[in-house]
C-alpha positions as CSV (number, residue, x, y, z in Angstrom):
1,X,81.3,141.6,72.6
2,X,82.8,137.9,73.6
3,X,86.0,136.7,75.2
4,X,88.5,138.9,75.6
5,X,92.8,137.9,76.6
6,X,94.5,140.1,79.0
7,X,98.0,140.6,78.1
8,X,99.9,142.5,80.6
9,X,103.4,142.7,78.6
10,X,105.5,139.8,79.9
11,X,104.5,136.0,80.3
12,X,104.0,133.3,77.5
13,X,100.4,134.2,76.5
14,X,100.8,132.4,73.1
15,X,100.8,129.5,75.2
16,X,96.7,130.1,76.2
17,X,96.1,131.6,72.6
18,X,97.0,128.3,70.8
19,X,95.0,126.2,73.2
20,X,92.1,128.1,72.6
21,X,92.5,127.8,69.0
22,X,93.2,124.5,68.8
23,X,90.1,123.9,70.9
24,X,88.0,126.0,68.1
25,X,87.3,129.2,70.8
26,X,87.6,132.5,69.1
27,X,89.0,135.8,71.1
28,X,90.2,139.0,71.0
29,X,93.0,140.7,73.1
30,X,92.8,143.5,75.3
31,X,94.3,146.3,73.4
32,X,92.8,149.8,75.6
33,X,91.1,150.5,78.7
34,X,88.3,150.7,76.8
35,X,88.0,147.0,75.4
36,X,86.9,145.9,79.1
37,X,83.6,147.3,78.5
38,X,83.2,144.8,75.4
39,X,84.3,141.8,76.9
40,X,81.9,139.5,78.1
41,X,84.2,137.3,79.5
42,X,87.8,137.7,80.1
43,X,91.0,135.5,81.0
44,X,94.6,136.7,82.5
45,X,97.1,134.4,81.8
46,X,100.6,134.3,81.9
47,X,103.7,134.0,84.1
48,X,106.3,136.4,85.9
49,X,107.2,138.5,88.7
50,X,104.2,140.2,90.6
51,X,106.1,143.4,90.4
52,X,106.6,143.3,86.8
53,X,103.0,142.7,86.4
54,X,101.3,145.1,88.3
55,X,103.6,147.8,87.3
56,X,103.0,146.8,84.1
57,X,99.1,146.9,84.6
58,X,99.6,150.6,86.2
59,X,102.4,152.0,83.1
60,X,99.8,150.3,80.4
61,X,96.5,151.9,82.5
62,X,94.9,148.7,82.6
63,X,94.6,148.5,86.4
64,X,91.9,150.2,87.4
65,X,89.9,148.9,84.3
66,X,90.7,145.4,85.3
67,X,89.4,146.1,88.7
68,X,86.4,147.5,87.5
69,X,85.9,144.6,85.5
70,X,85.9,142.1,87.8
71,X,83.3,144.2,90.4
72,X,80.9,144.1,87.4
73,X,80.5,140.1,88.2
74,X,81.6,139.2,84.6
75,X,83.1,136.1,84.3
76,X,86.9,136.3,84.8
77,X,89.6,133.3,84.8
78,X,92.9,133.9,85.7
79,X,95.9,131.7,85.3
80,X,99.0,131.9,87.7
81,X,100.1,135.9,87.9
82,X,96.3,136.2,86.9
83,X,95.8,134.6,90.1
84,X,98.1,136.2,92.0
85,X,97.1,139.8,90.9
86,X,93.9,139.6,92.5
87,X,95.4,139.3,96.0
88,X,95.9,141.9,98.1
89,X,100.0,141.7,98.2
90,X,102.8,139.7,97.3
91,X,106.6,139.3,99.6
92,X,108.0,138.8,96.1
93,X,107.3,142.3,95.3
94,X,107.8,145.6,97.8
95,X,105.5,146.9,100.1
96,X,104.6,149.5,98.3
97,X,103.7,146.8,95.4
98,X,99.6,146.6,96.2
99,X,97.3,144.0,93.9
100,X,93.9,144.8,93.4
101,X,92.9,143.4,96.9
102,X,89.9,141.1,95.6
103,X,91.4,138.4,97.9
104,X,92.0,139.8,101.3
105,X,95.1,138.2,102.0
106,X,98.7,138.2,100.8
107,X,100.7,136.1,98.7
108,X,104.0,134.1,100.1
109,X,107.1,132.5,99.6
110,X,107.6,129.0,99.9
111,X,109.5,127.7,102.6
112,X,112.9,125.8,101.2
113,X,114.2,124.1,104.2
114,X,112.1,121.1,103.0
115,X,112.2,121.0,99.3
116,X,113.5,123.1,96.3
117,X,111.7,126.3,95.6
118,X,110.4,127.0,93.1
119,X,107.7,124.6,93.2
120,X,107.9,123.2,89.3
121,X,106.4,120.4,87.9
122,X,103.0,118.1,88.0
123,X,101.0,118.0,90.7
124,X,97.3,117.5,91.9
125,X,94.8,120.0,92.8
126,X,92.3,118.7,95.3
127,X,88.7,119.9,95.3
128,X,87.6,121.2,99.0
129,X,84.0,120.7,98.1
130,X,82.7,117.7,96.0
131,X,79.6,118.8,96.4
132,X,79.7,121.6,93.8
133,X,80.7,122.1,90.5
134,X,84.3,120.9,89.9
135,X,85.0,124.3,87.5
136,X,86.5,121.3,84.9
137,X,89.3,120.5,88.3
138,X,89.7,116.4,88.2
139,X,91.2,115.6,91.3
140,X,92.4,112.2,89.8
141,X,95.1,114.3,87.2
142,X,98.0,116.1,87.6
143,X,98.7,120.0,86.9
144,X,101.7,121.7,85.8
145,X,102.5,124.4,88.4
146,X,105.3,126.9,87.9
147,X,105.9,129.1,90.6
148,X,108.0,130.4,94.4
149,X,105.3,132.3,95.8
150,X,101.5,131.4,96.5
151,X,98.3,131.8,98.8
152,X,98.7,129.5,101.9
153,X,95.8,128.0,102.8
154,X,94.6,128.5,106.8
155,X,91.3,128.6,107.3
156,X,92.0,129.3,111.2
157,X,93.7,132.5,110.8
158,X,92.1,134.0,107.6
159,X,88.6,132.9,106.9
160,X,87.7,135.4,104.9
161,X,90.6,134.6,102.3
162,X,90.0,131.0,102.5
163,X,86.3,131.8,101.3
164,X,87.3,132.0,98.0
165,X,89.6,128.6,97.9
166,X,88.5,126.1,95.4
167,X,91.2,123.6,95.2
168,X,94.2,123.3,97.5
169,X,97.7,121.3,96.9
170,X,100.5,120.4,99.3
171,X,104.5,121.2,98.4
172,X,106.8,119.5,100.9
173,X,104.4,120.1,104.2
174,X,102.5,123.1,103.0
175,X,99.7,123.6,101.5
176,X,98.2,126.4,99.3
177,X,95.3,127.3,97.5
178,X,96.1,126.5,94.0
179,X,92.6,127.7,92.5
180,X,89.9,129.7,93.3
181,X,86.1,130.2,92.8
182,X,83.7,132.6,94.0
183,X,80.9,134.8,92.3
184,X,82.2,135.3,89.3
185,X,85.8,134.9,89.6
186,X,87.2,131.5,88.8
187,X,91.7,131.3,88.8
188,X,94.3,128.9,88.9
189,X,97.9,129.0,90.3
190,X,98.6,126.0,87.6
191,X,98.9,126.5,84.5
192,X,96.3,124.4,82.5
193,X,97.2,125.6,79.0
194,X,100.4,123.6,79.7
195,X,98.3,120.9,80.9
196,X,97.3,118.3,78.5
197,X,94.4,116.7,78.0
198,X,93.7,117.5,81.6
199,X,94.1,121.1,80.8
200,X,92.4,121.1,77.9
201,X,89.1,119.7,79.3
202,X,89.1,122.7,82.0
203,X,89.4,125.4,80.1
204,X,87.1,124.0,77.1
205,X,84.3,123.4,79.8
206,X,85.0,126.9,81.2
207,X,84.5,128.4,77.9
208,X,81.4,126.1,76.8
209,X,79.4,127.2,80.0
210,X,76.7,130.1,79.8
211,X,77.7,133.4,80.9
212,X,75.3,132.6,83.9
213,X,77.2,129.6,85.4
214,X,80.1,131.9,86.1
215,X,78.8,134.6,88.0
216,X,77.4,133.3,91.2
217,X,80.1,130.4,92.7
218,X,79.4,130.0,96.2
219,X,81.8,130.5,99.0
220,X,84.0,127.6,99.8
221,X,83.9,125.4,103.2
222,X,86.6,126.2,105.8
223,X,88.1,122.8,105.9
224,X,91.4,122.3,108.2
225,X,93.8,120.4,105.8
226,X,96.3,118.7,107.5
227,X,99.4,117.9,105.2
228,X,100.2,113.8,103.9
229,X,103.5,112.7,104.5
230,X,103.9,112.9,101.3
231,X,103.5,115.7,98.3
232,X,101.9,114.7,95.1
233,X,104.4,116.4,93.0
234,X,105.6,113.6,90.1
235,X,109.0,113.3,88.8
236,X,109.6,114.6,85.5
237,X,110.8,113.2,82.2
238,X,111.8,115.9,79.6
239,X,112.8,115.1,76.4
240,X,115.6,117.3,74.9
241,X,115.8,118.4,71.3
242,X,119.8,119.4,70.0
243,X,118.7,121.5,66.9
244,X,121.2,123.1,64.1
245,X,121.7,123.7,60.5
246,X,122.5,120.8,58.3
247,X,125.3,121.4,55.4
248,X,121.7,121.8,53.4
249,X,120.6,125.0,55.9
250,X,117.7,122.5,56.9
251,X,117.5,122.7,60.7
252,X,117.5,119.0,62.2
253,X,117.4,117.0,65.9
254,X,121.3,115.8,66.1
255,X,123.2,114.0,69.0
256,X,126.5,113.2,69.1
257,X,128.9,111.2,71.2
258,X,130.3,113.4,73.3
259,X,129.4,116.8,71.6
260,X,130.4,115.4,68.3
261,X,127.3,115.8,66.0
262,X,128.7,114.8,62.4
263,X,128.3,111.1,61.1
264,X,131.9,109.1,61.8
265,X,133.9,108.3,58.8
266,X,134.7,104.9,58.4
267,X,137.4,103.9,55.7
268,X,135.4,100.0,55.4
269,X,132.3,101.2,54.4
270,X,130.6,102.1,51.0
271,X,129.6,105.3,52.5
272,X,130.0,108.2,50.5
273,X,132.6,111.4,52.4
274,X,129.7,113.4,52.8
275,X,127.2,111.3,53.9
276,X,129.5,110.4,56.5
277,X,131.2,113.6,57.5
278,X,127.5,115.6,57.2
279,X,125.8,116.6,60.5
280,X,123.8,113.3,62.0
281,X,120.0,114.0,61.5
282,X,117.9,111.9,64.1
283,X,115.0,113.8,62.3
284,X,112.8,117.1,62.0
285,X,112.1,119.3,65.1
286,X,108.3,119.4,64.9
287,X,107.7,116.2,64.1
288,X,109.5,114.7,67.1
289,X,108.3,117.1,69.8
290,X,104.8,115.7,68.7
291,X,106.0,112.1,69.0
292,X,107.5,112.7,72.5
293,X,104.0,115.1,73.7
294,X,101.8,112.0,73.0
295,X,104.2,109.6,74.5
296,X,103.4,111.6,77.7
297,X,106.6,113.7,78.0
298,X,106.3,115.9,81.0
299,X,108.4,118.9,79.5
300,X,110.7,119.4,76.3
301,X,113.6,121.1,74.9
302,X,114.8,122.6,72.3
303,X,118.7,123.7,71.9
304,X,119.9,125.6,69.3
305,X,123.6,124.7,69.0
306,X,124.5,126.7,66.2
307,X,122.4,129.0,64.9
308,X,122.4,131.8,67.2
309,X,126.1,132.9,67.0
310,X,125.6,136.2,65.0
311,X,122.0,137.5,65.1
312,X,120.0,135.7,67.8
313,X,116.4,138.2,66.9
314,X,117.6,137.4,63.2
315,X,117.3,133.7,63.4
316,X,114.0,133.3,61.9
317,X,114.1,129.2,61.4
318,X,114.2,128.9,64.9
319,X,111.8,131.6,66.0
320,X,109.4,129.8,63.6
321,X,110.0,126.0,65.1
322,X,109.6,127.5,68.2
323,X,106.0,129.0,67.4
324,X,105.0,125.8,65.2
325,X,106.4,123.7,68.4
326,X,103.8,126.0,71.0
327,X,100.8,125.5,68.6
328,X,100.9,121.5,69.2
329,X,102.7,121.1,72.0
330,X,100.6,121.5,75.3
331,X,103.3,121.3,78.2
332,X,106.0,123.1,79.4
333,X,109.1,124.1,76.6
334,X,112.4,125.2,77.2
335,X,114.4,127.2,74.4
336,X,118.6,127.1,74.8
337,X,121.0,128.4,73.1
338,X,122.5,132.0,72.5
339,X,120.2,133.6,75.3
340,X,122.8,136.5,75.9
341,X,123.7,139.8,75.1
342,X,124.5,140.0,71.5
343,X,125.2,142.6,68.9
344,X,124.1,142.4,65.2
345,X,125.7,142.6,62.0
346,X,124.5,146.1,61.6
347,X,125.7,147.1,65.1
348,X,122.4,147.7,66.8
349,X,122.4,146.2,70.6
350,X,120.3,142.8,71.8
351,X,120.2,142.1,75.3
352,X,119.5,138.7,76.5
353,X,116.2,140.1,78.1
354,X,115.4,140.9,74.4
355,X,116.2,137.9,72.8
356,X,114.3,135.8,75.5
357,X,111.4,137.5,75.6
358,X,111.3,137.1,71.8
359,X,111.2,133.2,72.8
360,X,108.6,134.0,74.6
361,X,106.3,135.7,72.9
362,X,106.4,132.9,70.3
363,X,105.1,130.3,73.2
364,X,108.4,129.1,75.0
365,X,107.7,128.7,78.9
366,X,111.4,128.8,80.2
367,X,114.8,129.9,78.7
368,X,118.0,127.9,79.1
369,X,121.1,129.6,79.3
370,X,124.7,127.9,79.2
371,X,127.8,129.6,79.0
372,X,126.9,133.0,79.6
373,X,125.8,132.0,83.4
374,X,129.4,130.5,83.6
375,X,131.1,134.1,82.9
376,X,128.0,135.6,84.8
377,X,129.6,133.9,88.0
378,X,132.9,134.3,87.4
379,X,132.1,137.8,87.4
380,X,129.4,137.4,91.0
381,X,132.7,136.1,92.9
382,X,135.2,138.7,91.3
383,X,133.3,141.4,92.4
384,X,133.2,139.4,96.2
385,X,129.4,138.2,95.7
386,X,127.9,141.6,95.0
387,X,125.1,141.3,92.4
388,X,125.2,144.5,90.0
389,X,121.4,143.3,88.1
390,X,122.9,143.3,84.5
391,X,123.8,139.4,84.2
392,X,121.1,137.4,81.4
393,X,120.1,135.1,84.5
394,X,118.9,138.5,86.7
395,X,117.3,140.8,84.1
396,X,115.3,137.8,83.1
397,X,114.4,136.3,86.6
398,X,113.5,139.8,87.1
399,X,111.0,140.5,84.3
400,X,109.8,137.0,84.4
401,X,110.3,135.0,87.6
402,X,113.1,132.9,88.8
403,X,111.2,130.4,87.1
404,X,111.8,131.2,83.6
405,X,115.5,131.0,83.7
406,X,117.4,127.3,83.6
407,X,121.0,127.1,83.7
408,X,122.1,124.1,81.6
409,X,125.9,123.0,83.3
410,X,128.4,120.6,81.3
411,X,131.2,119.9,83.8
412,X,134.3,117.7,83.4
413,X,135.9,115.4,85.7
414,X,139.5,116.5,86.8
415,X,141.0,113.2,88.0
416,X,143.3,114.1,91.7
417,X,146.3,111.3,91.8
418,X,146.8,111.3,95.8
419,X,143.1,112.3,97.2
420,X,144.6,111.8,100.8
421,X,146.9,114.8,100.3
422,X,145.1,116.6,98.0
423,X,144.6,120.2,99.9
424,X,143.4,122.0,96.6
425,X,140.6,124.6,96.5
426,X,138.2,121.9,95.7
427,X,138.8,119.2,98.7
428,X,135.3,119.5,100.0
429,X,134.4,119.0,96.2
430,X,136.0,115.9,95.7
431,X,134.7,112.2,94.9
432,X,136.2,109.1,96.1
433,X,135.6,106.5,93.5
434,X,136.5,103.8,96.3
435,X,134.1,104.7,98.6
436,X,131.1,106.0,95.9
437,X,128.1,103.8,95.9
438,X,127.2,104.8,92.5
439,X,131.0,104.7,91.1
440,X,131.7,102.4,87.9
441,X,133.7,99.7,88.0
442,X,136.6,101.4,86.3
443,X,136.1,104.6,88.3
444,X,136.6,102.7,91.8
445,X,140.7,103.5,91.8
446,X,140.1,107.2,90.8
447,X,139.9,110.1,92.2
448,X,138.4,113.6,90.9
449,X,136.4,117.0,91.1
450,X,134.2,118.6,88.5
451,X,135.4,121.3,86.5
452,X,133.0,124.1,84.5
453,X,133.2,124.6,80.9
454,X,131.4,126.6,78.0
455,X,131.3,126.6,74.2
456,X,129.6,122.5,74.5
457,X,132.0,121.4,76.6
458,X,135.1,122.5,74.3
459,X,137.1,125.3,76.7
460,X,137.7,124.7,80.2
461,X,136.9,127.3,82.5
462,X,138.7,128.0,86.1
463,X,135.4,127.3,88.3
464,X,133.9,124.0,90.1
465,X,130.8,122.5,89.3
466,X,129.3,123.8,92.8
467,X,130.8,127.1,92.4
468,X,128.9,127.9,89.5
469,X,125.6,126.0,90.9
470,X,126.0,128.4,93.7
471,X,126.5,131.5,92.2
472,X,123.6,130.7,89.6
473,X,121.1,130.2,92.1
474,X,122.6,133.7,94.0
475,X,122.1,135.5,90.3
476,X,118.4,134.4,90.8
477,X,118.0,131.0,87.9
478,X,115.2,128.9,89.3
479,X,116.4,125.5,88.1
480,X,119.7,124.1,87.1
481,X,120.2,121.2,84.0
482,X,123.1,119.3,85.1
483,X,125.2,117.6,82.0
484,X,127.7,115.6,82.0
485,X,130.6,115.5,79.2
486,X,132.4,112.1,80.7
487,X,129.0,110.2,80.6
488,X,127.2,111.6,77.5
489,X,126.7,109.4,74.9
490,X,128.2,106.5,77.1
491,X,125.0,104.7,78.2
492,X,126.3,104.4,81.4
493,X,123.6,105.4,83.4
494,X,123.5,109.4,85.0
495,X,126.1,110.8,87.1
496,X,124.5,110.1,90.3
497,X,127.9,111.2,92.3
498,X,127.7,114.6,90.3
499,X,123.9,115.2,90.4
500,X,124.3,114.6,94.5
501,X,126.6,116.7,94.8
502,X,124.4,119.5,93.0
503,X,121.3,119.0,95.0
504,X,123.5,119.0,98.3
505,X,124.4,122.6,97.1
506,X,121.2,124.2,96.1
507,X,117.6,124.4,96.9
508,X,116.1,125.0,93.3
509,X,115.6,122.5,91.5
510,X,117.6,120.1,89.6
511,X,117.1,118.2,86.2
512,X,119.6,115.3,85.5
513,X,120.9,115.0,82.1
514,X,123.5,112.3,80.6
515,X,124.2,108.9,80.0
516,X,120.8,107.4,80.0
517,X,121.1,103.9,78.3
518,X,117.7,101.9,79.8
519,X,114.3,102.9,81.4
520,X,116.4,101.2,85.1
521,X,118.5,104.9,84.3
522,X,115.6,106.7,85.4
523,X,115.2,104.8,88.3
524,X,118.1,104.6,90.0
525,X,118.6,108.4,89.6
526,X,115.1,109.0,91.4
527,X,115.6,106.5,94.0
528,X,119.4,107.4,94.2
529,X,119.1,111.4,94.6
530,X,116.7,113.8,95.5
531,X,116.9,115.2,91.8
532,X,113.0,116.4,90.8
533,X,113.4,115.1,86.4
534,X,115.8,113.5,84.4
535,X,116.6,114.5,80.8
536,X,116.9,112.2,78.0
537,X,117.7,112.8,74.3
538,X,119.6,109.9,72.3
539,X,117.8,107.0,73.6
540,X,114.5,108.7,72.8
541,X,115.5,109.7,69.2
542,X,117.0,106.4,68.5
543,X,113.8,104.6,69.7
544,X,116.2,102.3,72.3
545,X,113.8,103.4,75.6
546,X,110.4,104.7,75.1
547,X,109.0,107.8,76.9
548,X,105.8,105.5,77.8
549,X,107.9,102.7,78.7
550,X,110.4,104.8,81.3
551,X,107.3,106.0,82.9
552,X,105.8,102.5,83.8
553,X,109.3,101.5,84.8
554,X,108.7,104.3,87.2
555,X,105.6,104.0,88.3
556,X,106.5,99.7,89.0
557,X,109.2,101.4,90.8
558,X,107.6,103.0,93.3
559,X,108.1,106.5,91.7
560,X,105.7,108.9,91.3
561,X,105.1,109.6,87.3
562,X,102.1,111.5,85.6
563,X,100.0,109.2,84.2
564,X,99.7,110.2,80.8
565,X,96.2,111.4,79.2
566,X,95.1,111.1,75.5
567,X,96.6,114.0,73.7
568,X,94.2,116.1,72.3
């Protein structure tokens, strides 16, 4: 008997399995059917498609058992699909696709013509009555919420449903129910295992109640929200991680100038050849993911530049930073780097669904994927824009969410001589350094379109930057990193021209990457485009800008940042 973890086959539970161990809680996992009747409580985390879940409930005969479960008026949390499961339907999934009702209403898609979908990032979850107890939700702290698709909150038209709200949130001018409470259900479309401190308090006073404060919640007051002008959702600083073997086989952080990792050689100084030809080590994976997590970073990311080229499932050093990173590490990470469809050294098959949901089993929240969505849409507009399901970005988005998949870009400016004659395929593509507001000095004669490439930037490939943005967001990647190879390393400040241009041609969302040189970088890239985070890795490493310090340059900016709890 005790507390029991529901894992339905897809999702990052690790993520909710560390918390709770770091937090002292002890638990056991669903294995049967028949472990329901042992559980005395019982929590359903995770993340992915409604679909994939309840089919996978259904295929793993765990439905009906669930249901059961939950009608006995045992205490049950569930965390974002654990949420959404308990609802009677989802438009994500087909009509057929029924959840186990508990909710009498269904869940929706967010609206886009307002603001990117999905909805991704920190945001508040406001209590609709003070008056009873809070379930561990603090109004005054922000959430992480991960997600395209949730319960719309109108007490007008569906009372019954609205019953069970506990906390609502606004996105753009909606607003949803983004937990709920009743009897002895208690779930939350955020995800407060990736959290923080604020998380961390939840569930720890969840766990630390009696059994008999979680069976009788009372039914929530119809109150007739009307949205703010404006959403609560911060921007986001993530702090990005360039991992690969040293010359020792000792994985090590590295950034170089322009996709050069290895230490210059200089002819003047003492240095010995392979101190200063050996790979530049900025220092040890675990160590500065730490550092950046209690310097209130609101994601991170890890990108293995090297050592996936033969045997991604084979890569053990990573797979083990990965799961060391998950265990301290309480918000959102993002593993990059050879998430494709590989072969091994003994011939046996990996597809990039494989390999990812390797990463995810060992507690990564999202996958980044580089080069392979670049051939994925040069493939998309070959074939006239017909999808065929077998590209890394779908058979992920599929078994995971849209959410779980970020393409990382790294365009190249290809400078046009005459603009005012210029009737190339890329016209509506092109940037007038003359008439740019955010153009540098020595760009302001100059002319130029972005051009795709793969392999870090070293082979050009015949697409445009908004081509490929395009056709990512057709093959179904919920959020696009957009590098930039002429301003990384420089210092320069981000590509503000580029990262426009990006978030005129999508509505997912977009993280800015490159060229960050001062905590004003962040700024002007908020207040300049509509971009949702910015991505930093050199600065941080090198200890010029502090995570802490950009974030009160923010906040004296006018832009809204998460204030940062104690780490637990």
């Amino acid at each position: 008997m005790g507390l029991y973890l529901l894992d339905y086959g897809a999702g990052n539970v690790q993520s909710l399995a560390n918390t709770l161990t770091k937090l002292g809680h002890s638990f056991k996992w669903i294995k049967d059917p028949a472990d329901f009747s042992n559980a005395t409580s019982l929590i359903f985390p995770g993340v992915g498609a409604f679909e994939t879940a309840i089919t996978n409930l259904h295929s793993k005969g765990l439905f009906e058992p669930l249901k059961k479960y939950i009608q006995s008026g045992k205490p049950y949390f569930g965390i974002c699909v654990g949420l959404q499961v308990l609802f009677e339907s989802s438009t994500e999934a087909p009509p057929s696709c029924h959840g186990l009702g508990i909710v009498p209403c269904a869940i929706e898609r967010f609206f886009d013509n307002d603001k990117s979908v999905p909805h991704m990032g920190w945001n508040a979850a406001d209590l609709l009555d003070t008056s009873q107890d809070s379930e561990g939700v603090n109004s005054s702290s922000y959430y992480y919420f991960v997600h395209s698709y949730g319960a719309k909150y109108s007490p007008t038209t569906q009372p019954d449903a609205m019953r069970w709200a506990h906390t609502t949130t606004q996105y753009g001018k909606e607003i949803f129910v983004s937990s709920i409470r009743r009897g002895n259900v208690f779930a939350t479309q955020f995800h407060p295992e990736k959290s923080g401190a604020a998380g961390f308090a939840l569930i720890d006073e969840w766990l630390k109640k009696p059994l008999s404060a979680h069976i009788n919640a009372p039914d929530a007051p119809l109150i007739n929200r009307m949205p703010l002008p404006v959403h609560k959702l911060t921007k986001r600083i993530v702090a990005c991680m360039d991992v690969r073997a040293n010359d020792e086989g000792d994985l090590v952080v590295t950034k170089g100038d322009q996709y050069d990792v290895r230490e210059k050689i200089d002819s003047s100084s003492s240095t010995s050849v392979k101190a200063a030809g050996a790979v530049r080590n900025l220092g040890k994976p675990i160590a500065l993911a730490q550092k950046y997590y209690a310097s209130g970073a609101d994601e991170l990311c890890l990108l293995n530049i090297t050592s996936f080229r033969h045997s991604p499932l084979q890569d053990q050093p990573m797979l083990a930073i990965v799961s060391a990173a998950a265990q301290e590490i309480f918000v959102p990470l993002t593993i990059g780097g050879g998430i494709k469809d590989t072969v091994d050294p003994d011939g046996t098959p990996r597809s990039a669904l494989e390999v990812a949901s390797a990463y995810f089993r060992k507690g990564a929240d999202k996958v980044s994927i580089g080069s392979e969505a670049v051939y994925a849409v040069e493939k998309l507009l070959a074939s006239g824009g017909k999808k065929d399901g077998t590209s890394a970005i779908e058979t992920i988005a599929h078994a995971y969410g849209k959410q779980a998949v970020v393409v990382s870009i790294d365009p190249r400016r290809v400078y046009v001589d005459n603009p005012a004659s210029y009737d190339g395929p890329y016209k509506d593509e092109l940037i007038i350094g003359s008439s740019s507001q955010y153009a540098l000095a020595a760009d302001k004669g100059k002319s130029w379109w972005y051009q795709c490439t793969v392999s870090g930037g070293r082979e050009t490939r015949p697409l445009s930057v908004v081509q490929l943005a395009k056709g990512v967001e057709t093959l179904g990647a919920g959020e696009i990193l957009v590098n930039s190879i002429d301003r990384d390393g420089t210092g320069f400040g981000f590509d503000l021209d580029l990262v426009k241009l990006i978030k005129k041609a999508v509505k997912i969302p977009v993280v800015a990457s490159s060229g960050a040189g001062s905590t004003q970088h962040f700024v002007d890239v908020f207040r300049g485009t509509d971009v949702e985070a910015a991505l930093a890795a050199g600065i941080f490493h090198r200890e010029e800008v502090g995570i802490d310090d950009v974030k009160m340059k923010m906040k004296e900016a006018g832009v809204n940042a998460r204030v940062v709890d104690p780490v637990i």
